[in-house]
C-alpha positions as CSV (number, residue, x, y, z in Angstrom):
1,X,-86.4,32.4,-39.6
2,X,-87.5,33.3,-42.9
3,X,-86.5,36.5,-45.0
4,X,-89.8,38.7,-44.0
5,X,-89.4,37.8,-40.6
6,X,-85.4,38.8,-40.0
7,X,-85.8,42.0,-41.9
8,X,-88.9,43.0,-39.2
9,X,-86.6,41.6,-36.9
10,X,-83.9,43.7,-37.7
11,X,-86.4,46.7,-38.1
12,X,-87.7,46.6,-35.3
13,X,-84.3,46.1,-33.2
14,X,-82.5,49.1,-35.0
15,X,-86.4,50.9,-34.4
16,X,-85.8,50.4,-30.5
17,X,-81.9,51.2,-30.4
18,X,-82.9,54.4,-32.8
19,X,-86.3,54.9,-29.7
20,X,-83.9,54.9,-27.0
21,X,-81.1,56.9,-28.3
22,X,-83.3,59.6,-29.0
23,X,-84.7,59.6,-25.9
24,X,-81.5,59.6,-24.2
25,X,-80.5,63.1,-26.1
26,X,-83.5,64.2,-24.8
27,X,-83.5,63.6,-21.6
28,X,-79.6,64.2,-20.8
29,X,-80.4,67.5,-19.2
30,X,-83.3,66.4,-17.1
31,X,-81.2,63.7,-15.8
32,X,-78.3,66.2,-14.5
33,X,-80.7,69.0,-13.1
34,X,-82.2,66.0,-11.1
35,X,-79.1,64.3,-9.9
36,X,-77.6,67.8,-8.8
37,X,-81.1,68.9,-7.2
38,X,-80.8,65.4,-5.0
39,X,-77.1,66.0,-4.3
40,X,-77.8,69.6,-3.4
41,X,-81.1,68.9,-1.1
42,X,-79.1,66.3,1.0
43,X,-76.2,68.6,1.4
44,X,-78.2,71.2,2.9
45,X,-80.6,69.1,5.1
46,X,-77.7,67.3,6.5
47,X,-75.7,70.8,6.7
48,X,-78.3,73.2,7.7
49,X,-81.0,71.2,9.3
50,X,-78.3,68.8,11.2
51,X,-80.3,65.8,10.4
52,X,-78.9,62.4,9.8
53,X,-81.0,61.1,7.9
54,X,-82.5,63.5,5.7
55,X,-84.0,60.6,2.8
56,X,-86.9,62.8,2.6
57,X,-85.3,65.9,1.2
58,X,-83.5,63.9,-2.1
59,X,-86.7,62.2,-2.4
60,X,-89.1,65.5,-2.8
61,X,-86.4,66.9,-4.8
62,X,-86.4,63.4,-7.4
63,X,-89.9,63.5,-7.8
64,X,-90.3,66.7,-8.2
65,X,-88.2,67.1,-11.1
66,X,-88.1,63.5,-12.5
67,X,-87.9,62.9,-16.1
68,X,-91.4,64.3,-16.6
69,X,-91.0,68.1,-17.7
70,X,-93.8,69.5,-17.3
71,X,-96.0,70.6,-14.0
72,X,-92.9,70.8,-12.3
73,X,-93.9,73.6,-9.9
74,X,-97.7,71.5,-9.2
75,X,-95.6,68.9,-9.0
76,X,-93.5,70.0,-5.9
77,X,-96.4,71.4,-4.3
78,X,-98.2,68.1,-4.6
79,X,-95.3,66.9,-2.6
80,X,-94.7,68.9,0.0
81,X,-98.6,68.5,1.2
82,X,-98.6,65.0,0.2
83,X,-95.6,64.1,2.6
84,X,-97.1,66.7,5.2
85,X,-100.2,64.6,5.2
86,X,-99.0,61.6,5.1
87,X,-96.3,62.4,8.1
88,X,-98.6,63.9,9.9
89,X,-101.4,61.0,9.9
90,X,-98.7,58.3,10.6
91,X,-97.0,60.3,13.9
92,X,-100.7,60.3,14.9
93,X,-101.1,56.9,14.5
94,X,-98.1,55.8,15.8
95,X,-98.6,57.7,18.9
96,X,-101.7,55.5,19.6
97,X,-101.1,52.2,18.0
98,X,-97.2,52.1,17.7
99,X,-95.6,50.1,14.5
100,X,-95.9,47.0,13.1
101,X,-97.8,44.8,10.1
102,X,-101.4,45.7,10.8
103,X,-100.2,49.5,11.6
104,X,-99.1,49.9,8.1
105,X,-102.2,49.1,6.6
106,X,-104.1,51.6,8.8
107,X,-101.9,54.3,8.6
108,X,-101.9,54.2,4.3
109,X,-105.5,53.5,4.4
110,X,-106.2,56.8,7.1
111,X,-103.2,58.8,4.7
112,X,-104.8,58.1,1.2
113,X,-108.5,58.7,2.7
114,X,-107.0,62.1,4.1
115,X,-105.5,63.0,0.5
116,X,-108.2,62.2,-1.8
117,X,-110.4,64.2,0.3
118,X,-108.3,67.5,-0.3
119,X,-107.3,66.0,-4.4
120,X,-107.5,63.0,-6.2
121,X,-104.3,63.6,-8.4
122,X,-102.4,60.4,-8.1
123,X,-99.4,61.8,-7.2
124,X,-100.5,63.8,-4.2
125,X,-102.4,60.8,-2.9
126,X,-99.7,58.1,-3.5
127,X,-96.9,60.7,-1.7
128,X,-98.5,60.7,1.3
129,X,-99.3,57.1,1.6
130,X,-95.8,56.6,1.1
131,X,-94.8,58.9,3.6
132,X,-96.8,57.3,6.3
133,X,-95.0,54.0,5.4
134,X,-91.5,55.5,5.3
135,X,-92.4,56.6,9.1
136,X,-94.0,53.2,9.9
137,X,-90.8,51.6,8.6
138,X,-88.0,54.0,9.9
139,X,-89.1,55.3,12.8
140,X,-88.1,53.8,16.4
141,X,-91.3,52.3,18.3
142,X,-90.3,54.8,21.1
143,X,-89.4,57.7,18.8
144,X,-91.9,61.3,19.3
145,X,-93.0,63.7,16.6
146,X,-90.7,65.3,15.0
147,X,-90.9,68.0,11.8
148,X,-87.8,67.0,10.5
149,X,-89.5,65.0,7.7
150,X,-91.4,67.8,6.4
151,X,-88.6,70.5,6.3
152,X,-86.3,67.7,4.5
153,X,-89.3,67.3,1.8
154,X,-89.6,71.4,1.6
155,X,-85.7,71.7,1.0
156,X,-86.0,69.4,-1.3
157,X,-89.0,70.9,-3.4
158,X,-87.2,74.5,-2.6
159,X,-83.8,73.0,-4.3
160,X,-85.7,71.2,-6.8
161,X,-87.5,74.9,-8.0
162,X,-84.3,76.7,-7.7
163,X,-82.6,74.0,-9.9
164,X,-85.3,74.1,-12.7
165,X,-85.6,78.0,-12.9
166,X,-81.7,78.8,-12.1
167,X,-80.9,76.2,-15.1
168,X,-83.5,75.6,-16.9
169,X,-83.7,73.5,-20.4
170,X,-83.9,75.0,-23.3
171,X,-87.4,75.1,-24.5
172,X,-86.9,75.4,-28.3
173,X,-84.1,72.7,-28.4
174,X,-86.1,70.4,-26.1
175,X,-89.1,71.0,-28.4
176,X,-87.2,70.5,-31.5
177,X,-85.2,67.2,-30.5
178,X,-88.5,65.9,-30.0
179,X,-90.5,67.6,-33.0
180,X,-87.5,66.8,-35.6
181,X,-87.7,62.9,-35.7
182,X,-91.7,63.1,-36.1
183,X,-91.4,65.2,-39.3
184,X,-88.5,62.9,-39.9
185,X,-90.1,59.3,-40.0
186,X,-92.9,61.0,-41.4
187,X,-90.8,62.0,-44.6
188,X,-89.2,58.4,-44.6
189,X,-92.4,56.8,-44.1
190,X,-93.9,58.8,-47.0
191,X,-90.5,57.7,-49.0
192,X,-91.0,53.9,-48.5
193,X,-95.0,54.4,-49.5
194,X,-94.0,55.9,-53.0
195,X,-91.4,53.2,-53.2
196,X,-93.8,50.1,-52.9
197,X,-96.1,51.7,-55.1
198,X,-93.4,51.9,-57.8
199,X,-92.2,48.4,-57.4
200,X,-95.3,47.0,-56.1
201,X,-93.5,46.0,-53.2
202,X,-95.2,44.3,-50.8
203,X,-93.1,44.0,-48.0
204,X,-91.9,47.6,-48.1
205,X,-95.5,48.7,-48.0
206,X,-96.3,46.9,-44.9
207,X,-93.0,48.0,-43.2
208,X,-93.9,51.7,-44.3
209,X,-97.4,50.7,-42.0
210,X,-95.8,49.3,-38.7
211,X,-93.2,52.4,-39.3
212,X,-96.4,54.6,-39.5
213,X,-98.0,52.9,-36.4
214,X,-94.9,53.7,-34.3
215,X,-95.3,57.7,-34.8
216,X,-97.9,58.2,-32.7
217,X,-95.7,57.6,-29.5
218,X,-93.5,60.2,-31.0
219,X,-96.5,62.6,-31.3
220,X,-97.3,61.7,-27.3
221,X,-93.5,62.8,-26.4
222,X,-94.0,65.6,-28.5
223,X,-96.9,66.9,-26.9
224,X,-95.6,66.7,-23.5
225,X,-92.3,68.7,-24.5
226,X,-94.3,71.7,-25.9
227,X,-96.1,71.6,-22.6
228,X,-93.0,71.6,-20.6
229,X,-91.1,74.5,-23.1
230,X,-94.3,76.5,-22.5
231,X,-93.7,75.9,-18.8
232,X,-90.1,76.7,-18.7
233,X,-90.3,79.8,-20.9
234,X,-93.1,81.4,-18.6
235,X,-91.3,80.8,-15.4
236,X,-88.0,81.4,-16.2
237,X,-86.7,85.3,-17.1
238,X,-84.2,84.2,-19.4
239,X,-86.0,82.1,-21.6
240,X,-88.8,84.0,-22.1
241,X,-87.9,85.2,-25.2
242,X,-88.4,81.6,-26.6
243,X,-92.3,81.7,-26.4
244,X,-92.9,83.4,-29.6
245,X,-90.9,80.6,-31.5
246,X,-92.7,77.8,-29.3
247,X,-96.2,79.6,-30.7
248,X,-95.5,78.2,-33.9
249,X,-94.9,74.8,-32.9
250,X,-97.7,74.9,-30.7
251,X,-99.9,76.3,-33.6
252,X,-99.0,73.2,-35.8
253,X,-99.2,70.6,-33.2
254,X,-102.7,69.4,-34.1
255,X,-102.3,69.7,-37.6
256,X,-99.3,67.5,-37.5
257,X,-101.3,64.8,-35.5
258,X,-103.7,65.0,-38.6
259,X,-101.2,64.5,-40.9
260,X,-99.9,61.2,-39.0
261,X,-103.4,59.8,-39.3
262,X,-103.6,60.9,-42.5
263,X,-100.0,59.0,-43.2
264,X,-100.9,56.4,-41.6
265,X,-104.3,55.9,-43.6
266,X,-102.4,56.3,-46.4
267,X,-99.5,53.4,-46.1
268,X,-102.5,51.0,-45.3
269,X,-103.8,52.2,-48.2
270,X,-101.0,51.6,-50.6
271,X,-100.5,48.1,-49.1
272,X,-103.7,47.3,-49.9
273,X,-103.4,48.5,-53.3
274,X,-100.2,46.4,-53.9
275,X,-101.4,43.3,-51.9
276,X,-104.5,43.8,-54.9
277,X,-102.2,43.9,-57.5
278,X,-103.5,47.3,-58.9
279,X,-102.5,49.3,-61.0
280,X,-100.7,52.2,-60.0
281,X,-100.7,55.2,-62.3
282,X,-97.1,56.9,-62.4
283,X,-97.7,59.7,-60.9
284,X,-99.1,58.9,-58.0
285,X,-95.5,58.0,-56.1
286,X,-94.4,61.6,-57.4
287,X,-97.7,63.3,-55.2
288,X,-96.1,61.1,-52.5
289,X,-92.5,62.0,-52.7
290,X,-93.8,65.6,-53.3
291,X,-95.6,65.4,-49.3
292,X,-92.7,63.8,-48.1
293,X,-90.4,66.7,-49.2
294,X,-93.2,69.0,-47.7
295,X,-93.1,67.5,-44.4
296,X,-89.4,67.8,-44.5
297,X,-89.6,71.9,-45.7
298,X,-91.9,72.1,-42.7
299,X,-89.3,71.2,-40.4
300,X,-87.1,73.1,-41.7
301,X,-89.9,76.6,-41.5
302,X,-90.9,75.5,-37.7
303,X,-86.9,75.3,-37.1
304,X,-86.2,78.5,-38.6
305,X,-89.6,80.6,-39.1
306,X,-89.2,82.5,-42.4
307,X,-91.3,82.1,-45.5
308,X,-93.2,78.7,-45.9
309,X,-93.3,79.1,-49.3
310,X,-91.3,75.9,-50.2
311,X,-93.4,73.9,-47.9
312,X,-96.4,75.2,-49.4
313,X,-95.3,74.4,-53.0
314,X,-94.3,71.0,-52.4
315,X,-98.1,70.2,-50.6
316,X,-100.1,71.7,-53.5
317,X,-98.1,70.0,-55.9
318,X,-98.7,66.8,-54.3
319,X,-102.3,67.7,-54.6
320,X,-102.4,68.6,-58.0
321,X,-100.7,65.5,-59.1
322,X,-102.9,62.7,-57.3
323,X,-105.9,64.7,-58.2
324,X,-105.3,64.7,-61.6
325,X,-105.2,61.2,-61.3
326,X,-108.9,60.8,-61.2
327,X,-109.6,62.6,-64.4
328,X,-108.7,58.7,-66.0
329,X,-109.3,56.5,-62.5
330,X,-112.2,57.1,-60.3
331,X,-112.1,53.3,-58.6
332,X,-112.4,53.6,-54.9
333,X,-109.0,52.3,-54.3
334,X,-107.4,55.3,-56.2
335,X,-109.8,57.6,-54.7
336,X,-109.1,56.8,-51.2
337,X,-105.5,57.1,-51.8
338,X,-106.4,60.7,-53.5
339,X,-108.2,61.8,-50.7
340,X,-105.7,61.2,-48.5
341,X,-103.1,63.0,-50.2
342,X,-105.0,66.1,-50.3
343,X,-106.1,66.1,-47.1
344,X,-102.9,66.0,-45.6
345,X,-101.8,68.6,-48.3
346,X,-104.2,70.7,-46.5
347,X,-103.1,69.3,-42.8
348,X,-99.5,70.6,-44.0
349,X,-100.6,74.1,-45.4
350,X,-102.3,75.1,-42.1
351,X,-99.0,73.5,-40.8
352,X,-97.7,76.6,-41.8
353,X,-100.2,79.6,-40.7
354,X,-103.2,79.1,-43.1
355,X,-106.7,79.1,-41.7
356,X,-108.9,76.6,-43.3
357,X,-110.7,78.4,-45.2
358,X,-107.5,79.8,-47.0
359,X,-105.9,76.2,-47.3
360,X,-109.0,74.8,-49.4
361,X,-108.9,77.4,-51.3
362,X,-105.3,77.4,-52.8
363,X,-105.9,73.4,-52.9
364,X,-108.5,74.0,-55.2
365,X,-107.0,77.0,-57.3
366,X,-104.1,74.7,-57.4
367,X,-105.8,71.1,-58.0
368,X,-109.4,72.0,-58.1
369,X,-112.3,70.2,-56.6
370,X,-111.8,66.2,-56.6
371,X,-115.5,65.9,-56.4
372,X,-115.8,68.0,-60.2
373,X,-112.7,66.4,-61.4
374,X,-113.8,62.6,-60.1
């Protein structure tokens, strides 16, 4: 294995180990609300409703919950009536055509037709075919109808409701587990860019490119956190108080998605450049350096809203360094690389609150226009 190839190796092994650790911190709490909600719902189905049984009421409560966050009271709905659909078609059928191979078939293809018809979201549809198998399987040839299945499903959606608005997550620390190591790779990635640009590294520039690639699935888990915070703090009364934090992260969501375009635009840029051979003028790692330590100030402001002011400084000062790059370069190569700079300068100030209209402005009090300058 040669050199190139053990070091990507090694990357990407330490990238995966890093991937999943993460996503175990995130997900610890998830995990135990679920676990409890499935103990819970058996307890009381076997207690309360005297069954023997009662699979169907850990189930409901499983999927409702899951490791999925948010939707979680669509979720349980979507449930209930699949498995009420799906019970209720099978029992039906059963009655007529008792059990066996060609019963199953009929039974999920009469249970999914009866689903879609009311919704087409997969989950509803695929919970009642699912049910109707469950009875197909289970069930004795001789057995009658019975509601027992659908009161274990609606214990286990109850418990599974109670569970996530009794104890719910923390919706600025889940948002922030999952917000923290975007804004950190991004800083890194920016730090290994400015790197191979100084030493006309070659294989630090392409490993700043796959390590750019691999945000975006940090972005996706990002996203779906915000949605579940926002879901938790409506629902729940005592973290309610969290949604005026979670409006800032919200508010800098897209922005931040540009910027990791932008990044990314940027690394396949500079490795480019260095696979040319071209010259780099000084100052354009310190514009880099400068938007990684605005990315990481911007963490730091979404973390602990106060004054973005350092944030700020560090993306207009990124700015006005590559831009006054062009006044002695206007190849293409150094004005791509510009352009990207300063548009993710801007990306960064509306990061923080500014409109657009506001952003270009200070960008162009503070670096002026790169078309004038260029």
């Amino acid at each position: 294995m040669s050199a190139a190839r053990e070091t990507s190796f090694f990357y990407r092994v330490r990238r995966r180990l890093t991937a999943g650790g993460g996503r175990l911190g995130t997900n610890v709490w998830p995990v135990v609300q679920t676990s409890v909600a499935a103990s819970v719902a058996y307890f009381l189905a076997t207690v309360v409703l005297g069954n023997e049984q009662p699979f169907f009421a850990p189930i409901a409560a499983v999927i409702s919950l899951g490791l999925t966050l948010g939707q979680r009271g669509r979720r349980t709905v979507e449930v209930v009536l699949g498995v009420a659909i799906g019970l209720l078609i099978a029992d039906l059928v059963v009655s007529v055509i008792g059990v066996g191979t060609v019963q199953i078939g009929v039974v999920v293809a009469l249970a999914m037709a009866a689903a879609v018809f009311f919704s087409e979201r997969n989950l509803f549809v695929n919970q009642a075919a699912i049910s109707a198998i469950l009875v197909i399987v289970l069930q004795p040839p001789d057995a009658s109808f019975s509601p027992d299945r659908f009161l274990n499903a609606l214990v286990g959606g109850a418990v599974a409701l109670a569970i996530n608005h009794l104890f719910p997550i923390n919706p600025e620390r889940l948002v922030e587990r999952t917000a923290r190591p975007i804004f950190d790779e991004l800083a890194a990635v920016l730090e290994e860019v400015a790197a191979a640009l100084e030493g006309g590294d070659l294989e630090g520039a392409r490993r700043a490119l796959l390590r750019a690639r691999d945000i975006d699935e940090r972005v996706r888990a990002f996203n779906e956190s915000l949605t579940a915070g926002y879901e938790t703090a409506r629902l729940s009364p005592t973290r309610r108080r969290s949604l005026e934090h979670l409006e800032f992260y919200s508010n800098a969501s897209l922005r931040v998605e540009l910027v990791v375009i932008n990044v990314r635009v940027l690394a396949r840029g500079a490795a480019n450049a260095v696979r040319r051979g071209d010259a780099i003028p000084p100052v354009l790692p310190e514009a880099v350096r400068d938007l990684s330590r605005a990315v990481r100030s911007l963490a730091d402001f979404l973390e602990r809203p106060g004054p973005p002011d350092e944030a700020r400084r560090y993306a207009l000062e990124a700015a006005r360094e590559a831009t006054e790059i062009l006044k002695e370069r206007h190849d293409l190569a150094t004005s791509v690389l510009v352009g990207q700079i300063r548009s993710a300068a801007v990306d960064l100030l509306r990061s923080t609150g500014m409109d657009q209209a506001t952003a270009l402005q200070a960008l162009e009090e503070a670096a002026g226009r790169a078309s004038e300058i260029g």
